[in-house]
C-alpha positions in Angstrom: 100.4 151.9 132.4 100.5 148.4 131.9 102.4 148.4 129.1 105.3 150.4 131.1 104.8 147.9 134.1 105.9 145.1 131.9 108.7 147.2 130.4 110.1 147.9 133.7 110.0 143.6 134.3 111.8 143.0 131.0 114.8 145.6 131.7 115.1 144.1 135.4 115.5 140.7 134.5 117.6 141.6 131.7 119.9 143.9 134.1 119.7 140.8 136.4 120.5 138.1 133.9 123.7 140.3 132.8 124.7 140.5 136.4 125.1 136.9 136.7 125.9 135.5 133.5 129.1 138.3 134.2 129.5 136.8 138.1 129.6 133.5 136.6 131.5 133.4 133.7 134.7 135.3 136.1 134.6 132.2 138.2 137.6 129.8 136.4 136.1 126.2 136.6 136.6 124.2 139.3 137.7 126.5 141.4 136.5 125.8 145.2 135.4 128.7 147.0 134.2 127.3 150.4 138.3 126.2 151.1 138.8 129.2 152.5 140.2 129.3 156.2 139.4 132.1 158.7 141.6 133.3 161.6 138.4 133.6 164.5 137.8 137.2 165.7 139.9 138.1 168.7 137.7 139.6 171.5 139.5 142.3 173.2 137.8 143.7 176.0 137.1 147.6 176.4 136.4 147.8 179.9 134.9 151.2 182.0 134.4 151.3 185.7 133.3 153.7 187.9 135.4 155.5 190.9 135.6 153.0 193.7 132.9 153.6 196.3 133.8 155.0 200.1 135.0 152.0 202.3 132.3 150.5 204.2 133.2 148.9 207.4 132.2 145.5 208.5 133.7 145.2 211.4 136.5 147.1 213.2 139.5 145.8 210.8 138.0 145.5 207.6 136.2 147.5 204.9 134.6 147.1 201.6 135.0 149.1 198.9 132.8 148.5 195.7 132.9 149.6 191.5 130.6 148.7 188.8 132.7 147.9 185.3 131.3 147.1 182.2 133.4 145.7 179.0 132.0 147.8 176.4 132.3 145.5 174.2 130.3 142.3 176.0 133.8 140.1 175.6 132.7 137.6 178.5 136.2 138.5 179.9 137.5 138.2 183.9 136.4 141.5 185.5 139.5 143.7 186.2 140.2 143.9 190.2 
């Protein structure tokens, strides 16, 4: 059992030593990896509201009328109206 334990540590570090010696030796020298620029992730809100609620009235000329929306996809964006 032992003997198969240490057998099993010898072909994973050779697997492993392969993988990078093969990662490595692909990069041409020099060569600067971390130059690389990134265009930011656009945000673009997916928004679902319920149906408007009945009016309620405040006063004789007036009424409020309410929805709940949520931007499915937590954008921070203005609410829609």
């Amino acid at each position: 059992m032992k003997k198969l334990l240490q057998m099993s540590i010898i072909f994973i570090v050779i697997i492993f030593t392969i993988i990078i010696v093969g990662y490595t030796q692909q990069l041409p020298t020099g060569e600067i990896i971390a130059n690389e620029t990134f265009e930011p992730v656009k945000c673009t809100s997916d928004w679902n509201c319920t149906f408007w609620s009945d009016c309620i009235r405040t006063d004789a000329e007036t009424g409020i009328q309410n929805r709940t929306c949520i931007d499915n996809n937590n954008c921070n964006a203005e609410k829609p109206q």
